[in-house]
C-alpha positions as CSV (number, residue, x, y, z in Angstrom):
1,X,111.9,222.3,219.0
2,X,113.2,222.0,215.7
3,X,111.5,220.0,212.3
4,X,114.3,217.9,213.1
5,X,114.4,217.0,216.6
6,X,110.1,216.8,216.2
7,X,110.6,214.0,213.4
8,X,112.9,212.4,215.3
9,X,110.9,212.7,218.2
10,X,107.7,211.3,216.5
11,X,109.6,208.2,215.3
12,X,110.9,207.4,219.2
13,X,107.3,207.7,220.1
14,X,105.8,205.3,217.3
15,X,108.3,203.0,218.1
16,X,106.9,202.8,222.0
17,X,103.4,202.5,220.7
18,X,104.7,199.8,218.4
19,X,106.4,198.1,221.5
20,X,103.4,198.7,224.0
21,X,101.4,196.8,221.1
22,X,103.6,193.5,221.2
23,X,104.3,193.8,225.0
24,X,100.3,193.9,225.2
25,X,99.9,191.0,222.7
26,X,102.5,188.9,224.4
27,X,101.8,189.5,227.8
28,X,98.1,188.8,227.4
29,X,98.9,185.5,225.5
30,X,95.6,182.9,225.2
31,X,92.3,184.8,226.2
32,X,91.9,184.1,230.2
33,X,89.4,186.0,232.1
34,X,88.7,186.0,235.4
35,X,85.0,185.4,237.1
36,X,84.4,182.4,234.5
37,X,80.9,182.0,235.0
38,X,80.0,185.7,234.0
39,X,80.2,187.2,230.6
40,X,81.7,190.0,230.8
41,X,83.0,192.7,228.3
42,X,86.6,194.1,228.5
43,X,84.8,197.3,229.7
44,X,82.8,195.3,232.4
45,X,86.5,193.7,233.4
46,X,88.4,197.2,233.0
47,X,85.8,198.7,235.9
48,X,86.1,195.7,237.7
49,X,89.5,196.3,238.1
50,X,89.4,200.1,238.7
51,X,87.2,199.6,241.5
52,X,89.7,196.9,242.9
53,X,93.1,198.7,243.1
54,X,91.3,202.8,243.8
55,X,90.1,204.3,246.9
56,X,86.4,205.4,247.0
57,X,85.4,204.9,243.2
58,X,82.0,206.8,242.4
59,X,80.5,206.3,238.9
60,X,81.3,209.8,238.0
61,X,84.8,209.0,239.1
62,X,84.5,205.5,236.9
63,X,83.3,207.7,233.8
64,X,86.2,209.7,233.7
65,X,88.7,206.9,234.3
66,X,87.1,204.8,231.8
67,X,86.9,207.8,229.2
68,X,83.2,206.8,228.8
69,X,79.9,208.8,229.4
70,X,77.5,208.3,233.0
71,X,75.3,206.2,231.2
72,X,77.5,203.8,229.4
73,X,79.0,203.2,233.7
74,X,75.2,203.4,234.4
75,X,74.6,200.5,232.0
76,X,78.1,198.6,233.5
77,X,77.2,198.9,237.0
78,X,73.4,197.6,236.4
79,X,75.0,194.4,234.8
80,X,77.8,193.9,237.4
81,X,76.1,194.9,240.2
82,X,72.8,192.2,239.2
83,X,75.5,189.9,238.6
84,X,76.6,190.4,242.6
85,X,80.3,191.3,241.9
86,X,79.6,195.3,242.6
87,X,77.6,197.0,245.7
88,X,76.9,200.6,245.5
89,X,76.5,202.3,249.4
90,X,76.3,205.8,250.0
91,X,79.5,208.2,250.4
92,X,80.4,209.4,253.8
93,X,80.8,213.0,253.0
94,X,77.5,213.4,250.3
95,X,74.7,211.3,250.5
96,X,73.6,212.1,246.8
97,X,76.6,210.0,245.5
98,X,77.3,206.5,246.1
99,X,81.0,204.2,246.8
100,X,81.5,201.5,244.6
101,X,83.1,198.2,246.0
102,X,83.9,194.4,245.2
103,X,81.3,191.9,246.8
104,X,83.6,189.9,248.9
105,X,84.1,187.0,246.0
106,X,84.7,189.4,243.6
107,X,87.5,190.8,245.4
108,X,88.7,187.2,246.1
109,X,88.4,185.8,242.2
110,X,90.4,189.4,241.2
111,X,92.9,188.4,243.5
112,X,93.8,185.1,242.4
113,X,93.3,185.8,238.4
114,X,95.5,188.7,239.3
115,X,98.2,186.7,241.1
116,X,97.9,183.9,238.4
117,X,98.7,186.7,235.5
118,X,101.6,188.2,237.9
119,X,102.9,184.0,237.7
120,X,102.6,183.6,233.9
121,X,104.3,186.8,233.2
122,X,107.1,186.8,235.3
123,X,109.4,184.5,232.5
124,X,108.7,187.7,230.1
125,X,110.7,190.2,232.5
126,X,113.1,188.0,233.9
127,X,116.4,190.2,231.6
128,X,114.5,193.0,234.3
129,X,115.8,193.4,237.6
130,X,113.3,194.9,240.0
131,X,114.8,198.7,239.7
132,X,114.6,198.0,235.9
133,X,110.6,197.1,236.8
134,X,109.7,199.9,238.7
135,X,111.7,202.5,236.3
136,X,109.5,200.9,233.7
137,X,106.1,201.3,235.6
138,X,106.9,204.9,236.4
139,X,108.0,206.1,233.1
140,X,104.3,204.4,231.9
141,X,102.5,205.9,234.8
142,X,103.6,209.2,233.2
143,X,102.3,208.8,230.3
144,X,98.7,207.5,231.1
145,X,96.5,209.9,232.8
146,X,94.8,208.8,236.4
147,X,91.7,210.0,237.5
């Protein structure tokens, strides 16, 4: 690639950070959280919701995702799971490692908060048609790396 075409190239991709920046700011809008009895941190919220939309999520597996060490997720769990949104059981396949899961009100609080921030978003992408929405989430799910 040339000095020129790398420039160039480095502009296009400050320019998407600077739109991901405003889409985030404007998309999140006034600070609503879900579960609002418990104080929780945007890490507690970001493993919340990793455990939520994954298929068996371990700690190890919650580390990696969440670009954090095993006992900054040890520390997370302790608070969520004493909280009674998390329960830990034992894998099927190795009994040294355990499955992490929603408690059953958990799950049903995520859902709603989730379906109310689908609600309040949807005026932001109505110039989208739906193939215009999924190009959109594919080209981003290139670009962030899944555990």
């Amino acid at each position: 690639m040339s000095e020129h075409e790398t420039a160039t190239r480095e502009l296009a991709v400050g320019r998407v950070l600077e739109e991901l920046i405003e889409a985030n700011r404007m998309l999140l809008g006034p600070r609503v959280t879900p579960l609002a009895g418990q104080e929780l941190s945007r890490s507690h919220l970001e493993a919340l919701f990793l455990i939520a939309h994954r298929d068996n999520v371990t700690p190890g597996a919650l580390a990696s995702s969440m670009r954090i060490t095993a006992g900054a997720v040890t520390q997370l769990l302790a608070k969520l799971r004493r909280a009674g949104l998390v329960v830990a059981a034992p894998t099927l396949t190795d009994s040294r490692s355990i499955t992490l899961t929603l408690t059953g009100s958990a799950e049903k609080e995520l859902t709603m908060f989730e379906a109310q921030a689908v609600e309040q978003s949807m005026p932001h992408f109505e110039r989208l048609t739906t193939a215009d929405l999924e190009s959109l989430s594919a080209l981003l799910s290139l670009v962030t790396v899944r555990s």
